[in-house]
TORGUVEX-518641 format. One record per atom (N, C-alpha, C, CB): x, y, z; residue number from 0; atom name. Coordinates in nm, 4 decimals, always signed. Atoms other than C-alpha are relative to their C-alpha. Glycine has a CB too. Example, Ala and Ser with C-alpha at 12.3 -4.5 7.8 and 13.67 -1.06 7.14 Angstrom:
BEGIN
+0.0890  -0.1190  +0.0000  0  N
+1.2300  -0.4500  +0.7800  0  CA
+0.0900  +0.1200  +0.0000  0  C
-0.0992  +0.0027  +0.1246  0  CB
-0.0820  -0.1190  -0.0060  1  N
+1.3670  -0.1060  +0.7140  1  CA
-0.0770  +0.1090  +0.0730  1  C
+0.0414  +0.0462  -0.1415  1  CB
This chain:
BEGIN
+0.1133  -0.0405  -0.0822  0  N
-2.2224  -6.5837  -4.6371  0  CA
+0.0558  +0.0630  +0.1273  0  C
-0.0944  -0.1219  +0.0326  0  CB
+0.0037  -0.0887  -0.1015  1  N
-2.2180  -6.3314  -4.3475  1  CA
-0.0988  +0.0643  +0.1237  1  C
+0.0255  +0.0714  -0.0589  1  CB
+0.0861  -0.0186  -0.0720  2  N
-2.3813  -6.2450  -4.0871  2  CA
-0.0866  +0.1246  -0.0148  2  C
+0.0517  -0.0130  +0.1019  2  CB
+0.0954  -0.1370  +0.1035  3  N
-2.5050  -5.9013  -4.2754  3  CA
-0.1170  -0.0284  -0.0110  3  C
+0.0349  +0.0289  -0.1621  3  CB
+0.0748  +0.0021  +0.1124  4  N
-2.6433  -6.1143  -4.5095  4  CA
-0.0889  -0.0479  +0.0635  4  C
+0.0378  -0.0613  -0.1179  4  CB
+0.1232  +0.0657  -0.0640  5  N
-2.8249  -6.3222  -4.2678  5  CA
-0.0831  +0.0863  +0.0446  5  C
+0.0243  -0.0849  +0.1060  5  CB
+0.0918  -0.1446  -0.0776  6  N
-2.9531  -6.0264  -4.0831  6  CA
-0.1058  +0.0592  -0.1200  6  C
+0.1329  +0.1622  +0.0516  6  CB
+0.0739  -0.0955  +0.0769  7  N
-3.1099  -5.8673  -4.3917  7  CA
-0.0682  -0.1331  -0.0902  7  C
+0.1047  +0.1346  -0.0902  7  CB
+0.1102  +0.0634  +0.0358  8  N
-3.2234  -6.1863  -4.5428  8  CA
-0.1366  -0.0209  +0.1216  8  C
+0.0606  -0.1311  -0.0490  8  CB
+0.0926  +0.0154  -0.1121  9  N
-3.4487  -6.2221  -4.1873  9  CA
-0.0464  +0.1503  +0.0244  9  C
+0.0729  -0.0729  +0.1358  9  CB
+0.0518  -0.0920  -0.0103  10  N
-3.5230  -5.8882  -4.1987  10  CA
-0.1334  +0.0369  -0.1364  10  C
+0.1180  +0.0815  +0.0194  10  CB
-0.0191  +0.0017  +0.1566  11  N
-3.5891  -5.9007  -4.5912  11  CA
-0.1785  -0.0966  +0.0235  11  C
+0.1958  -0.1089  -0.0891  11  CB
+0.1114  +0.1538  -0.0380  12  N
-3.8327  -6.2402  -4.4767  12  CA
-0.1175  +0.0197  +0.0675  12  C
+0.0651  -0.1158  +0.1029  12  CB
+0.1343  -0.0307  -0.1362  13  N
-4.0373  -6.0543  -4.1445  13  CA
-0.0376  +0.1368  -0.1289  13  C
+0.0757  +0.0742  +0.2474  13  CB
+0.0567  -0.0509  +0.0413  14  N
-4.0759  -5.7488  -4.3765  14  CA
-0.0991  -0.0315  -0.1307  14  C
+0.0677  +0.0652  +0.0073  14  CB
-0.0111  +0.0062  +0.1678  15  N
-4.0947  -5.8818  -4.7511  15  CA
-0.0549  +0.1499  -0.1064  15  C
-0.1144  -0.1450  -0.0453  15  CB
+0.0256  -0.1156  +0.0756  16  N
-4.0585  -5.5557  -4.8718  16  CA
+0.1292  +0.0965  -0.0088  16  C
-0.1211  +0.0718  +0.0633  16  CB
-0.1299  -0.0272  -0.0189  17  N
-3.7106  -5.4498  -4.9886  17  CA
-0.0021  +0.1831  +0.0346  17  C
+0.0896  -0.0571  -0.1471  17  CB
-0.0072  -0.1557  -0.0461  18  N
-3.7699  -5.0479  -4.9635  18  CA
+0.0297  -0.0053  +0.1390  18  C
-0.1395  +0.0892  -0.0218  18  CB
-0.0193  -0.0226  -0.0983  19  N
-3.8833  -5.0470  -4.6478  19  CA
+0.1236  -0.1187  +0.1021  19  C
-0.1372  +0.0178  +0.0303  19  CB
-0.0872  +0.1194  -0.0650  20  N
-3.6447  -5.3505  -4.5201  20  CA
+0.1658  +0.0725  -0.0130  20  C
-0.0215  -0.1764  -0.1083  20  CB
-0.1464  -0.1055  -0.0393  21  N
-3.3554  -5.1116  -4.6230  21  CA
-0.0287  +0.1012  +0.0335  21  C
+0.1012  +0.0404  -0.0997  21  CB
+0.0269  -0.0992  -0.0979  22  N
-3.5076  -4.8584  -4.4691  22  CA
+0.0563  -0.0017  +0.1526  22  C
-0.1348  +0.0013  +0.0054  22  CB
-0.0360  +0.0312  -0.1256  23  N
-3.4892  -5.0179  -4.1430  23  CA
+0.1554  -0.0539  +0.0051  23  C
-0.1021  -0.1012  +0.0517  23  CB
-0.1289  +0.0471  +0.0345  24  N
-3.1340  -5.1530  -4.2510  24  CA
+0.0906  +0.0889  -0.0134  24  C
+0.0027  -0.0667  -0.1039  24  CB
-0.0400  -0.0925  +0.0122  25  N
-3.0091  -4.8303  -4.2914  25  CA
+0.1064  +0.0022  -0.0587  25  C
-0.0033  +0.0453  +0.0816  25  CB
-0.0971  +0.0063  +0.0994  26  N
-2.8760  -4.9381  -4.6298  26  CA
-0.0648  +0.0021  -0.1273  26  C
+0.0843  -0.1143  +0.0135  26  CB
+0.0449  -0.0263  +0.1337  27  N
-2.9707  -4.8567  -4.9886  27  CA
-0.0793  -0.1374  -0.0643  27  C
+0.1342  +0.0442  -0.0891  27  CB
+0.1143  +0.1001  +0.0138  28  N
-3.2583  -5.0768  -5.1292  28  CA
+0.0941  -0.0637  -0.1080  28  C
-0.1738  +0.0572  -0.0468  28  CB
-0.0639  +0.0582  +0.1138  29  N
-3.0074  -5.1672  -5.4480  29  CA
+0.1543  -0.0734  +0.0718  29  C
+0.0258  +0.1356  -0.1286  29  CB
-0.1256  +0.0788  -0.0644  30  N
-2.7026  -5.2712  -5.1678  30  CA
-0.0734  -0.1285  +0.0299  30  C
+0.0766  +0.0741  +0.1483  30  CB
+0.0767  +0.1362  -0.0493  31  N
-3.0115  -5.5249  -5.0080  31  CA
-0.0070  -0.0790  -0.1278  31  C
-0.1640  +0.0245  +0.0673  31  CB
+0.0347  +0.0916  +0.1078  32  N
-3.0932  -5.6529  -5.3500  32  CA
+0.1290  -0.0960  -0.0010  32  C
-0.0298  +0.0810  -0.1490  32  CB
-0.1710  +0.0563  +0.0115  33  N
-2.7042  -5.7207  -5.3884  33  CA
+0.0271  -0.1074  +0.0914  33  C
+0.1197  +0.1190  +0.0421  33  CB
+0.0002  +0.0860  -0.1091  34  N
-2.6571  -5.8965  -5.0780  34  CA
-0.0733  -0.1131  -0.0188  34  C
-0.0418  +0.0589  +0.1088  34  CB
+0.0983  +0.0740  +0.0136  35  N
-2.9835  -6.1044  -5.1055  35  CA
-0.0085  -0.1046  -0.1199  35  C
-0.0947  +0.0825  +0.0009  35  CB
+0.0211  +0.0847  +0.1267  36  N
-2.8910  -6.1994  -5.4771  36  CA
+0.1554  -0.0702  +0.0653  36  C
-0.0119  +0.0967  -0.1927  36  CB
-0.1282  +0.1131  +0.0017  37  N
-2.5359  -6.3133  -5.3293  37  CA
+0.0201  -0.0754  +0.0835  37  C
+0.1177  +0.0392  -0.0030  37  CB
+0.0545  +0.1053  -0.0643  38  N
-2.7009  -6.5139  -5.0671  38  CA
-0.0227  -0.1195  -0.0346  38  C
-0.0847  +0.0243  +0.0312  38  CB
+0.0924  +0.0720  +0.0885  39  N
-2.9436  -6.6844  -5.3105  39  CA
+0.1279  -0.1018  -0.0792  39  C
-0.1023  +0.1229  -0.1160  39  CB
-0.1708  +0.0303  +0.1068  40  N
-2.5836  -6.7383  -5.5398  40  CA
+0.0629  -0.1257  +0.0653  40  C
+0.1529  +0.1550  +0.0180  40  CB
-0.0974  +0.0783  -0.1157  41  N
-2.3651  -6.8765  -5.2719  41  CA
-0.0973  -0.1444  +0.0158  41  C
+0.0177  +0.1081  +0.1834  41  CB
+0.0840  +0.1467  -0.0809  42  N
-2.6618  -7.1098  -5.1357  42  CA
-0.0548  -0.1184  -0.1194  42  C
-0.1760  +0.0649  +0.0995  42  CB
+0.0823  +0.0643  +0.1269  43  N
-2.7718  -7.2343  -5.4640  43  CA
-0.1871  +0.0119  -0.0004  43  C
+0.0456  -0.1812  +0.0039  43  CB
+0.1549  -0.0026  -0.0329  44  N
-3.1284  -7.1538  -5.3558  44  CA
-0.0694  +0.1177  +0.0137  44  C
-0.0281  -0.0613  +0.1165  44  CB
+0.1449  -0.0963  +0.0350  45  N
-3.4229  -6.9074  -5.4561  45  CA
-0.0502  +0.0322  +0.1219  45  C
-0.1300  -0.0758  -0.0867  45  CB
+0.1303  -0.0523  -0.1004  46  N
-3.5586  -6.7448  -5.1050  46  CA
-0.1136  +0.0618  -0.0217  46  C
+0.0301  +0.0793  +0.0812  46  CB
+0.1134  -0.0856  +0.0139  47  N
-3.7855  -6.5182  -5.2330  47  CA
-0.0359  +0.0128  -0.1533  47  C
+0.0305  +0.1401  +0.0655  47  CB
+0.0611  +0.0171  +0.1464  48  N
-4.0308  -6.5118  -5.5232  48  CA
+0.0059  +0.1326  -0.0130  48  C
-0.1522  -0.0716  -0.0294  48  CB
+0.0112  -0.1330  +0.0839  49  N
-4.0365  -6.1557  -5.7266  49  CA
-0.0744  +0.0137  -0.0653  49  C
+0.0777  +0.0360  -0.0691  49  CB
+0.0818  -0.0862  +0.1259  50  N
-4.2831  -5.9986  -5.9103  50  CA
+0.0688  +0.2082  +0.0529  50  C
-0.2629  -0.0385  +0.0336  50  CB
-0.0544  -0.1573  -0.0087  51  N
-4.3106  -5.5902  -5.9477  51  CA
-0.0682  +0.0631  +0.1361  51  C
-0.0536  +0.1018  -0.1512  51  CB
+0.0561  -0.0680  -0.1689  52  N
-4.5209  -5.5387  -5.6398  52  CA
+0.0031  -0.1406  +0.1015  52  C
-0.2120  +0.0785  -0.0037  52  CB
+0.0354  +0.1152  -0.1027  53  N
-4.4655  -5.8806  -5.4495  53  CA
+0.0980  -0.0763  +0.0592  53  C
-0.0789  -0.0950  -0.0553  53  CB
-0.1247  +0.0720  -0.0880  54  N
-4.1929  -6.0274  -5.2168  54  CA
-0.1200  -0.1005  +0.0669  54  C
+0.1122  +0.1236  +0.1372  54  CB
+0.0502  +0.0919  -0.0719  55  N
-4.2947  -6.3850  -5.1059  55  CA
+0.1297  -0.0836  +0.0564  55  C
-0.1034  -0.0778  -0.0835  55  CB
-0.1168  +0.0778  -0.0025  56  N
-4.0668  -6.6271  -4.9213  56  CA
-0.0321  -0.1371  -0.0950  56  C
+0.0386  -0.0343  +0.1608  56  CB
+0.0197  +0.1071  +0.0300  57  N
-3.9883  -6.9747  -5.1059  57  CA
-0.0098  -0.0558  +0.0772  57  C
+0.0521  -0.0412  -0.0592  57  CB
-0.0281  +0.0918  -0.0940  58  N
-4.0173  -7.3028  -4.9406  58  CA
+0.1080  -0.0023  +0.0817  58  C
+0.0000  -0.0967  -0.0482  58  CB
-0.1111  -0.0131  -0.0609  59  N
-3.6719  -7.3009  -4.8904  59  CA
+0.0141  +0.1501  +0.0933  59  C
+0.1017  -0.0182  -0.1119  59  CB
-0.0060  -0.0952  -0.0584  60  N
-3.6883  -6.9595  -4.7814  60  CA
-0.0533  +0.0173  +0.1551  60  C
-0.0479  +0.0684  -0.0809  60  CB
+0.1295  +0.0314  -0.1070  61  N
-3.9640  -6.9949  -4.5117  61  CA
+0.1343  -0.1177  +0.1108  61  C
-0.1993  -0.1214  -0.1125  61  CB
-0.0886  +0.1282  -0.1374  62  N
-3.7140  -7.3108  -4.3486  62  CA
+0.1173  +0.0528  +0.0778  62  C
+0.0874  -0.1551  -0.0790  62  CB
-0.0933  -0.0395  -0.0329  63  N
-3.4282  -7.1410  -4.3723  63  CA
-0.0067  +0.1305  +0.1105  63  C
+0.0563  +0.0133  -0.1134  63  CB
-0.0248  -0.1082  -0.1012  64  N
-3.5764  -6.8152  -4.1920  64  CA
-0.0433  -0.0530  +0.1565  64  C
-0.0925  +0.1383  -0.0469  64  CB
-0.0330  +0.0363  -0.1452  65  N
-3.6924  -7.0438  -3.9053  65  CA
+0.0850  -0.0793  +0.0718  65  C
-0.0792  -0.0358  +0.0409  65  CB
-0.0833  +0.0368  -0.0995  66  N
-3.3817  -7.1695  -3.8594  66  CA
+0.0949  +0.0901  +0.0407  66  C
+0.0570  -0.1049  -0.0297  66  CB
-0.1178  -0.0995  +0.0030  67  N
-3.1330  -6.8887  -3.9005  67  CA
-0.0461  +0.1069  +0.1575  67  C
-0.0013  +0.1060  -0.1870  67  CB
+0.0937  -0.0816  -0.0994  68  N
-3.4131  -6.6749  -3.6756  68  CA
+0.0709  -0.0958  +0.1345  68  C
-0.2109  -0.0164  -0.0348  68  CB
-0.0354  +0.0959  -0.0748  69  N
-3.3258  -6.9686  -3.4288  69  CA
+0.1414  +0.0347  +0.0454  69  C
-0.0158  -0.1254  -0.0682  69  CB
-0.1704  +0.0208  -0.0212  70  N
-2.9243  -6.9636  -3.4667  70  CA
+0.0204  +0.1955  +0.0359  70  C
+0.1143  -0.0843  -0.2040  70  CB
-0.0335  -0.1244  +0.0341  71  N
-2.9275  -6.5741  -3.4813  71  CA
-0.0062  +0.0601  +0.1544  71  C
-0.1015  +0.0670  -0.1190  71  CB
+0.0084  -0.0525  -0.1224  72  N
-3.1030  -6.5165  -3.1387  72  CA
+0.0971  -0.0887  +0.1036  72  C
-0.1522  +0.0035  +0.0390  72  CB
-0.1267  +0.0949  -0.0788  73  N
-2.8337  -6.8399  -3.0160  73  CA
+0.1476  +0.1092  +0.0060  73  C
+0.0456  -0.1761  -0.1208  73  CB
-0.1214  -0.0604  -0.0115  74  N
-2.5519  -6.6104  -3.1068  74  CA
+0.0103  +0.1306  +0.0535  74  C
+0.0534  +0.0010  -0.1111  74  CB
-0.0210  -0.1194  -0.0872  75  N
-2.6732  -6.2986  -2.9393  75  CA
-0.0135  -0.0152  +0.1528  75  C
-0.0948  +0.1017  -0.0406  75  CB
+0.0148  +0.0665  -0.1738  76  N
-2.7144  -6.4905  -2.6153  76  CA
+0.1392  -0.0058  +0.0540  76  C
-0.0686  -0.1802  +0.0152  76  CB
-0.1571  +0.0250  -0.0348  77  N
-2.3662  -6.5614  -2.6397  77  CA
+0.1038  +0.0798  -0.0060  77  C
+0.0485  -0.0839  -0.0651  77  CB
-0.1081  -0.1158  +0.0332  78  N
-2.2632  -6.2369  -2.7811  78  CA
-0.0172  +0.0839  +0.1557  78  C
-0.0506  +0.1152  -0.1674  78  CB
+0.0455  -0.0652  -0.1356  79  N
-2.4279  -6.0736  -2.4251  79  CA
+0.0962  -0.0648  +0.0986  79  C
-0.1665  -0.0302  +0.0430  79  CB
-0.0055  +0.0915  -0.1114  80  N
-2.2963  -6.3853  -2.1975  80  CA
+0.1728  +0.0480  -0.0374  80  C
-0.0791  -0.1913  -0.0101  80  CB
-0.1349  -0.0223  +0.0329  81  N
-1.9414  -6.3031  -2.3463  81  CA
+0.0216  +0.1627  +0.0888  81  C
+0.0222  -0.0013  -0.1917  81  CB
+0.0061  -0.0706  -0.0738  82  N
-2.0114  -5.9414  -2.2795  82  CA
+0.0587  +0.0235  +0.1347  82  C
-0.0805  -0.0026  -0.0059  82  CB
+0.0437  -0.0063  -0.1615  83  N
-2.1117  -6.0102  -1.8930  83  CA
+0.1085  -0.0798  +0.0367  83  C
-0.1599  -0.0647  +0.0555  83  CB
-0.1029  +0.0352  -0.0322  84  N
-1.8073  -6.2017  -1.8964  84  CA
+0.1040  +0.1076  +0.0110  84  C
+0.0246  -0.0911  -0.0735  84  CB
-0.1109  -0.0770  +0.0698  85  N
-1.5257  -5.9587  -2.0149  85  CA
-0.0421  +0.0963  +0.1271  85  C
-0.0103  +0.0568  -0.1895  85  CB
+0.0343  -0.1371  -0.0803  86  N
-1.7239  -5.6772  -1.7567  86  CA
+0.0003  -0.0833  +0.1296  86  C
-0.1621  +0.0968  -0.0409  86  CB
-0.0086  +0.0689  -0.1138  87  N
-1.6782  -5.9270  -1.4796  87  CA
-0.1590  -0.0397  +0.0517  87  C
+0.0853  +0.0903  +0.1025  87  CB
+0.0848  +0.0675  -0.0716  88  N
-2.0302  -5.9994  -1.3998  88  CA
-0.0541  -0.1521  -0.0080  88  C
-0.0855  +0.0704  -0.0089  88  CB
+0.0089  +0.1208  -0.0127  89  N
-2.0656  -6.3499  -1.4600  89  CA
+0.0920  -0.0804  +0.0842  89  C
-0.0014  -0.0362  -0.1072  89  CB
-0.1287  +0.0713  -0.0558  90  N
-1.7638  -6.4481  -1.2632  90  CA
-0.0680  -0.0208  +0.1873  90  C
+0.1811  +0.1332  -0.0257  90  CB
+0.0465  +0.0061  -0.1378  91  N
-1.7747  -6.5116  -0.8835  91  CA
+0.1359  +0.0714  +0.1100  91  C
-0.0387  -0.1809  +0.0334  91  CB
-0.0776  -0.0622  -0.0653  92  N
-1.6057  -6.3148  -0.6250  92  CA
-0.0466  -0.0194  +0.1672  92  C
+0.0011  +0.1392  -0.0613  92  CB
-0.0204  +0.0148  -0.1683  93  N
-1.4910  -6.3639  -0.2613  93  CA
-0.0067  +0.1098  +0.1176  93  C
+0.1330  -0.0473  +0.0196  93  CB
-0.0336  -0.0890  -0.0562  94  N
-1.5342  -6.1683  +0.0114  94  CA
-0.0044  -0.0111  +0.1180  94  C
-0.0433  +0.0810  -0.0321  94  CB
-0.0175  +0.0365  -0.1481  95  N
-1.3795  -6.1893  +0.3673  95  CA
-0.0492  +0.1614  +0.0787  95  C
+0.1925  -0.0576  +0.0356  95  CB
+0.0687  -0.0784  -0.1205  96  N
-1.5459  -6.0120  +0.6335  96  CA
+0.0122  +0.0003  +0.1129  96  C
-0.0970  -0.0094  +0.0132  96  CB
-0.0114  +0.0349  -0.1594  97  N
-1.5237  -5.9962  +1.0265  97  CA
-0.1397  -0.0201  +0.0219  97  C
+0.0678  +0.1223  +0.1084  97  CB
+0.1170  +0.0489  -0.0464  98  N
-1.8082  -6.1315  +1.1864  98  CA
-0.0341  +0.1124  +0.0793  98  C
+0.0049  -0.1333  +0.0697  98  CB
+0.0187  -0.1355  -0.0372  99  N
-1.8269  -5.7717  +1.3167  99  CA
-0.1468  +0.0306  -0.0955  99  C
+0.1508  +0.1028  -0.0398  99  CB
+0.0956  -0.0641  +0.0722  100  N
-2.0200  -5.6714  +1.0106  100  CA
-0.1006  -0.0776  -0.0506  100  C
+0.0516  +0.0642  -0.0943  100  CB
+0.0909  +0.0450  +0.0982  101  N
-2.2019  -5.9666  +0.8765  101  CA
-0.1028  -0.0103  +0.0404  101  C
+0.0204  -0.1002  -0.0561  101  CB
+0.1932  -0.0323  +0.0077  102  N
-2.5343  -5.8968  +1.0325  102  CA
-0.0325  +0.1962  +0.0110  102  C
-0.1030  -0.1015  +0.2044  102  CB
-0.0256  -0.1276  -0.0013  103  N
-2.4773  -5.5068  +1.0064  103  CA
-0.0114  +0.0786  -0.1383  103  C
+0.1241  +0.0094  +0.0554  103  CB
+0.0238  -0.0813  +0.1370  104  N
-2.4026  -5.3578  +0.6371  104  CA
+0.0535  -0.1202  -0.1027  104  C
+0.1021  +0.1681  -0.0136  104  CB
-0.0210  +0.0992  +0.0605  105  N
-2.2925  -5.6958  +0.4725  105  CA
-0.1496  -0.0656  -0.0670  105  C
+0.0772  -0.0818  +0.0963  105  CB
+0.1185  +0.0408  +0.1006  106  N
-2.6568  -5.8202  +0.3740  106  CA
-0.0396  +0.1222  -0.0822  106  C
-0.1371  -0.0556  +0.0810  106  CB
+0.0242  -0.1347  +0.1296  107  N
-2.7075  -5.4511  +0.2007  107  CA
+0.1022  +0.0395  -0.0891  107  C
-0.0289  +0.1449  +0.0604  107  CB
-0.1074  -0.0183  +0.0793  108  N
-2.3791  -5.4625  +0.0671  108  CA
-0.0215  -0.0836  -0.1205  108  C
+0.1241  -0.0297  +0.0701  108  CB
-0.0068  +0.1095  +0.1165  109  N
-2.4423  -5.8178  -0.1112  109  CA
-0.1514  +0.0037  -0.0388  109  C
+0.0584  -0.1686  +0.0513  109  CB
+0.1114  -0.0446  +0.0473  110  N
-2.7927  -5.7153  -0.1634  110  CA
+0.0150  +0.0915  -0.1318  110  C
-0.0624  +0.0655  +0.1076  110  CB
-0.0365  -0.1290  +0.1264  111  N
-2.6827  -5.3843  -0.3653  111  CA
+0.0778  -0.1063  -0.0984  111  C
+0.1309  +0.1673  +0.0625  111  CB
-0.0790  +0.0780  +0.0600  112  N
-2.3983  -5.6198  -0.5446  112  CA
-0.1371  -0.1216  -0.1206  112  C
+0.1067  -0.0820  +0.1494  112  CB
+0.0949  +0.0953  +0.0800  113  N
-2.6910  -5.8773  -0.6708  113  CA
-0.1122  +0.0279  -0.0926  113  C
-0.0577  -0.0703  +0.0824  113  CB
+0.0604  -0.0715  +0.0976  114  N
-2.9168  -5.6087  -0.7867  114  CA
+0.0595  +0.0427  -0.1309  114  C
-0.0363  +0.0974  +0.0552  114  CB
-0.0503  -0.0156  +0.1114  115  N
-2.6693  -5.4683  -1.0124  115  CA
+0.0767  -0.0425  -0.1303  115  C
+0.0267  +0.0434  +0.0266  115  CB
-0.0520  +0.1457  +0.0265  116  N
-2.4881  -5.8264  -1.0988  116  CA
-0.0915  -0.0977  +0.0206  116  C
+0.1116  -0.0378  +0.0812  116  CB
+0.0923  +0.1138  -0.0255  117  N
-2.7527  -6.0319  -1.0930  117  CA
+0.0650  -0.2108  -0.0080  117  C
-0.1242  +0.0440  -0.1376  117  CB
+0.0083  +0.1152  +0.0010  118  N
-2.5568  -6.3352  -1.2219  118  CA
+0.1608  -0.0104  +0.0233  118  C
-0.0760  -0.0599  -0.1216  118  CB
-0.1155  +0.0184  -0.0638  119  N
-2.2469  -6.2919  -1.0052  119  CA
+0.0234  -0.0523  +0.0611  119  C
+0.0400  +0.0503  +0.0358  119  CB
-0.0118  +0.1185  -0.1186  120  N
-2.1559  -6.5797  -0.7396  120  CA
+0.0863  +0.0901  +0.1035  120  C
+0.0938  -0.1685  -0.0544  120  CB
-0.0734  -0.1036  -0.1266  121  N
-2.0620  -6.4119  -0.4063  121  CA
+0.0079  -0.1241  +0.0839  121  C
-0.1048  +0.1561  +0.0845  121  CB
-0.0337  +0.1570  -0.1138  122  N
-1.8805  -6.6598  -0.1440  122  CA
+0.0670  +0.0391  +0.0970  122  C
+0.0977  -0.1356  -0.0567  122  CB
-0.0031  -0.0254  -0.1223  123  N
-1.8609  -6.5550  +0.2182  123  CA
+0.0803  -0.0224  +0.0583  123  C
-0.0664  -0.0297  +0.0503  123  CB
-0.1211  +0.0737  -0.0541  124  N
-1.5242  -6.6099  +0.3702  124  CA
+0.0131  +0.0621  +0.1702  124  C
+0.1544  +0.0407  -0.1108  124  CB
């Protein structure tokens, strides 16, 4: 299992409609089937019922998409927070000043700084 597969079974789940679900997937409706059947494989478990015009989720299907839905938006929180790490804005930075400037261009300095870093720690030396 992969995170593909998860993606296109939860896509597969909000649409239930493999055309358009690889449409928006911007992958061939016979690659989704593939994927979806080696989901089903792997997990030992039936998500979706089939007929010729009808995508339903199973029980299992239905649990599994509100938890994965759950874990999926957990790991893009973390994929961002990693991000905002690596680009330095989560971090905290020092900055010495003369008491010259800090009622002068120092509150528009760390003003501008907080708008564009919102979740940067600034510490006044």
């Amino acid at each position: 299992m992969d995170l593909y597969q998860l993606k296109y079974f939860l896509a597969l789940a909000k649409e239930l409609h493999f055309w358009n679900t690889a449409s928006k997937m911007n992958i061939t409706q016979s690659a989704l089937t593939r994927n979806i059947q080696s989901l089903e494989k792997e997990l030992g478990v039936q998500l979706f019922f089939r007929d010729k015009r009808n995508v339903k989720l199973t029980p299992a299907g239905i649990f599994l998409q509100e938890k994965w839905s759950a874990e999926l938006d957990q790991l893009q929180t973390i994929h961002k927070a990693a991000q905002q790490i690596h680009l330095g804005e989560m971090e905290a930075i020092k900055i010495a000043h003369p008491d010259s400037i800090s009622s002068s261009i120092l509150p528009d300095l760390i003003d501008r700084i907080l708008k564009k870093f919102p979740n940067l720690s600034i510490e006044l030396i």
